[in-house]
N, C-alpha and C positions, 0 to 999 in steps of 0.2 A: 938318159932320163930314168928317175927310180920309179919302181912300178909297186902299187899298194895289190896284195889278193885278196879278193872279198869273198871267204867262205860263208854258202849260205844253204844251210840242211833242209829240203823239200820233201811235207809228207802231204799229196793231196792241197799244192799248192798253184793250179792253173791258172788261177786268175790274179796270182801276185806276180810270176815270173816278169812280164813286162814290164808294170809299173816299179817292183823294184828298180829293173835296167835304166828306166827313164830318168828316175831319183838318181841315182848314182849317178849318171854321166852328166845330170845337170851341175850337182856337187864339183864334180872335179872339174867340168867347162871353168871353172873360177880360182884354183887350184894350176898353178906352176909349179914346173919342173915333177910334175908327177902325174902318171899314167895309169891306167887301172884294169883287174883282170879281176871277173867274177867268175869261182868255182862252185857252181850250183853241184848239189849233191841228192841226186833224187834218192829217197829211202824207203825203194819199193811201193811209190805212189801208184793206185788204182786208178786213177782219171788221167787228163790229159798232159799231168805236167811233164814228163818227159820229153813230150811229142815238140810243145811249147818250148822248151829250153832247148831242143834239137834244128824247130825253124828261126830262133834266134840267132843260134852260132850260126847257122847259115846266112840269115841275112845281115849281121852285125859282123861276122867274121872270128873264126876260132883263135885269132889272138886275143879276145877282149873276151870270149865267152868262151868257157870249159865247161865241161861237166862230168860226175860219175855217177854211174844207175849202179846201183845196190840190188844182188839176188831178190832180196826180200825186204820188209823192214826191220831191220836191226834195231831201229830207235834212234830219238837224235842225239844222243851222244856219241853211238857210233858212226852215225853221219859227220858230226864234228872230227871225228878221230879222223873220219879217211879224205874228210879237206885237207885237215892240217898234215897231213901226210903229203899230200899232191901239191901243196901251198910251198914257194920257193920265193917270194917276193922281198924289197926292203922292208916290208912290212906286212902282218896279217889283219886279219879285221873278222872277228866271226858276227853275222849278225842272222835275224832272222829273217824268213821270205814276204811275212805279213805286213811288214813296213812300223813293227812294234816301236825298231827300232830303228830312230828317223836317219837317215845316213846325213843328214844337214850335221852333226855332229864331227864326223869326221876331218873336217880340218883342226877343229879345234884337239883332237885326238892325237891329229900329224904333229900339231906344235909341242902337244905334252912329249910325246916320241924324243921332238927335236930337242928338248929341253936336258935329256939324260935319263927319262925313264924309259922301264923296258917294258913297262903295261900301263896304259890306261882303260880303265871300265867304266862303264855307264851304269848308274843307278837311279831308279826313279826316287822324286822330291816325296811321294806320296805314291796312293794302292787308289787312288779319284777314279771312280768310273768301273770299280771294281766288286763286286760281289763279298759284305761284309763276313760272312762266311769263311771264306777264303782267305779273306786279308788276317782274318785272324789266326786262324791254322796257318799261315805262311807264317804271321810273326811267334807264335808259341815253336814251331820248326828250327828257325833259326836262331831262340835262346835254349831250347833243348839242345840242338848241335853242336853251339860253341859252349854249352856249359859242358857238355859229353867229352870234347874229342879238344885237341891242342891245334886246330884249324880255326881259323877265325874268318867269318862270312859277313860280309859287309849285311847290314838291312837293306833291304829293297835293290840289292848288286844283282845283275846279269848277267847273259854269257856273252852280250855286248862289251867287246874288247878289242881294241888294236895292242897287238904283242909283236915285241922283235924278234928279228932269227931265233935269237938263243932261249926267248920263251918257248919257241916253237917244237924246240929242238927238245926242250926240256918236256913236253907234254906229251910229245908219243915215244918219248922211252919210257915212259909209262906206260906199258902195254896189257895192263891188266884190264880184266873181259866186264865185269863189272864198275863200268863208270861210274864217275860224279863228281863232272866238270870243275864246279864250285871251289868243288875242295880239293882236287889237284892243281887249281890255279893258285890256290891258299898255300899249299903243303910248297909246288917244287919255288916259292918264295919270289924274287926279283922285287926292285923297286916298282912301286903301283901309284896313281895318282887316279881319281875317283872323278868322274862328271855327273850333274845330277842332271837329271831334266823330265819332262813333265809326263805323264803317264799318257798314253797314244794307244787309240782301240785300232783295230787292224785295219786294211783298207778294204777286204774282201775275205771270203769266207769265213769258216767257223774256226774255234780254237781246237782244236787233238789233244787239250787236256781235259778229260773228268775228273773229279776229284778220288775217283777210284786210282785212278793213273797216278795224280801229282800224293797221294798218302803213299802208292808205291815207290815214287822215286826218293821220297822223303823217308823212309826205311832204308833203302838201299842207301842213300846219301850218310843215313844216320851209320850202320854197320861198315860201311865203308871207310868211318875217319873215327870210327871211337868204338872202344875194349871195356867202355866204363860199363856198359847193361852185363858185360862176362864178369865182371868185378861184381857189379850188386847183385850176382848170383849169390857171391861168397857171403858177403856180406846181410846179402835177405834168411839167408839160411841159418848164419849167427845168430841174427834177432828172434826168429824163430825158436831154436834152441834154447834163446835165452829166457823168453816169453813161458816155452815147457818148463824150463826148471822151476821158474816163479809158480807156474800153477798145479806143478807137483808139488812146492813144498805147502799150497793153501790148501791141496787135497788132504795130504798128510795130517797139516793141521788140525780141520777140519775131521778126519777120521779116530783122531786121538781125543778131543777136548768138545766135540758136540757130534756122538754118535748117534745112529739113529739108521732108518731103514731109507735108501738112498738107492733110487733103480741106476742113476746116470746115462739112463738111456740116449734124452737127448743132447746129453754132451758131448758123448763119443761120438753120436751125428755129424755134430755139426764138428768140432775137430776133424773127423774123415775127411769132410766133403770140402773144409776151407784147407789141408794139407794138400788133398788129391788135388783142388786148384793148384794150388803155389806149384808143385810138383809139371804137374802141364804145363805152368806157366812157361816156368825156367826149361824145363825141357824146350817148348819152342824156340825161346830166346836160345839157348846152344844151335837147336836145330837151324836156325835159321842164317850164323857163321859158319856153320857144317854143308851149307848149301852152296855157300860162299867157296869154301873152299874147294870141295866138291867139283865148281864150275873155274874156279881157276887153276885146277890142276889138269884138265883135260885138254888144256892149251889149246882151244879151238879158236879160231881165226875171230878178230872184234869183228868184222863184217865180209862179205865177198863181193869183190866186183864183178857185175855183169856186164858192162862195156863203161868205154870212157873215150873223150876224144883227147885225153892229156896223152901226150908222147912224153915214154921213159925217158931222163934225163942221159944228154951225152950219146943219144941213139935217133934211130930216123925210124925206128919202128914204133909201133903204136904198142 
């Protein structure tokens, strides 16, 4: 019997861990010749979810339930990393713990699989039920990113995906410290086929994104997959230059053919002060792939595990 792994990154998720287990085992009751194994990944949760997905494996049994606790929070993209590390299934499946994304999907998932592709993803029809705010910053995000960078990001795609071995295989030899899922699923390429379906509010608790959080991932998403803001450095700087010569030759002009007593005080001002802008600008914009790089030359670990009940492959020790 092939066996599906359900990776699922938990930050402060107590009150989902069962319900998701319920969904899922109902799914697959209906579902042949396939078997199921959820890898809960706590990421340094402060409440009870560990405790919760600990009397689970207990009473469901450490075949069908795994998990890894996370030192600290890393964040969920390094929670995805260290599933998909411990994930060895005919198939993967990343979804999330709040039931965003419905697991009723999944068969229909298994047959894209069975069909010859090596990823299908889920993306909502719509943003319904969603804070206009938001939906609008997400969509100005993902035609800034695919106009930036040579990664192409579905609208409204998630990190709702079943992926085969060799996807799998292909996403953590990507080991860089600085995630952004989206577009390492875009970048190391494989056939994709897309399923839509309908936008789903969670079934408990709150969301862990503020929009302080989701404009950071959306920066780091952006530098992550595109060179173009280090290019319209070059380029803003040309214009600039170019803009100077025009308004030194009207100075000139001007000082040959209608003279006169001319303090220029608030010109030089205001040139200062919109230069000394641009100047900061661009400097943070450097500074901010200089951070990048920075943090991935110090080769420090995507995350640490604090215990796990997966046993090393090919061993009997934990």
């Amino acid at each position: 019997m092939k066996r599906i792994d359900i990776v699922v990154p938990c930050y402060n998720e107590e009150e989902c861990i069962c319900l998701l287990f319920e969904r899922v085992e109902k799914v697959f009751s209906n579902i042949e010749g396939y078997k199921f194994r959820i890898v809960y990944v706590d990421d340094g949760s402060v409440d009870e979810t560990l405790t919760k997905i600990k009397r689970l494996a207990e009473d469901i049994g450490e075949d069908t339930i795994k998990y890894i606790s996370l030192s600290r929070n890393f964040g969920k993209e390094a929670a995805m990393f260290a599933g998909l590390q411990n994930a060895d299934g005919d198939a993967v499946v990343l979804m999330d713990a709040d039931l965003q994304h419905p697991p009723e999907l999944i068969p229909y998932m298994l047959k894209v699989l069975e069909e010859g592709y090596d990823c299908c993803g889920a993306r909502r029809k719509d943003r319904k039920g969603e804070p206009v705010i938001r939906s609008f910053f997400s969509t100005c995000f993902y035609r800034v990113i695919n106009g930036l960078s040579k990664v192409d990001l579905s609208q409204n795609g998630s990190d709702y995906r079943m992926i085969s071995p060799k996807v799998v295989r292909a996403m953590i030899s990507l080991n860089e410290r600085e995630r952004f899922t989206k577009g390492i699923f875009s970048w190391v390429g494989f056939s994709t086929k897309w399923l839509e379906y309908e936008n789903v509010e969670r079934v408990a608790g709150t969301t862990k994104w503020s929009m302080a959080a989701l404009l950071g991932y959306a920066v780091n998403g952006i530098i992550a997959f595109a060179t173009a803001p280090l290019r319209g450095v070059v380029y803003l700087g040309m214009f600039i230059t170019f803009i100077s010569f025009i308004y030194a030759i009207y100075v000139f002009y001007n000082a040959i053919f209608h003279p006169g007593a001319r303090s220029g005080y608030a010109t030089i001002t205001l040139l200062l002060l919109f230069l000394g802008g641009v100047i900061i600008l661009l400097l943070g914009v450097i500074g901010e792939y200089l951070a990048r790089i920075y943090i991935e030359v110090k080769q420090r670990p995507i995350y640490i595990e604090k215990e796990t009940n997966i046993y090393a492959k090919g061993t009997n020790d934990k």
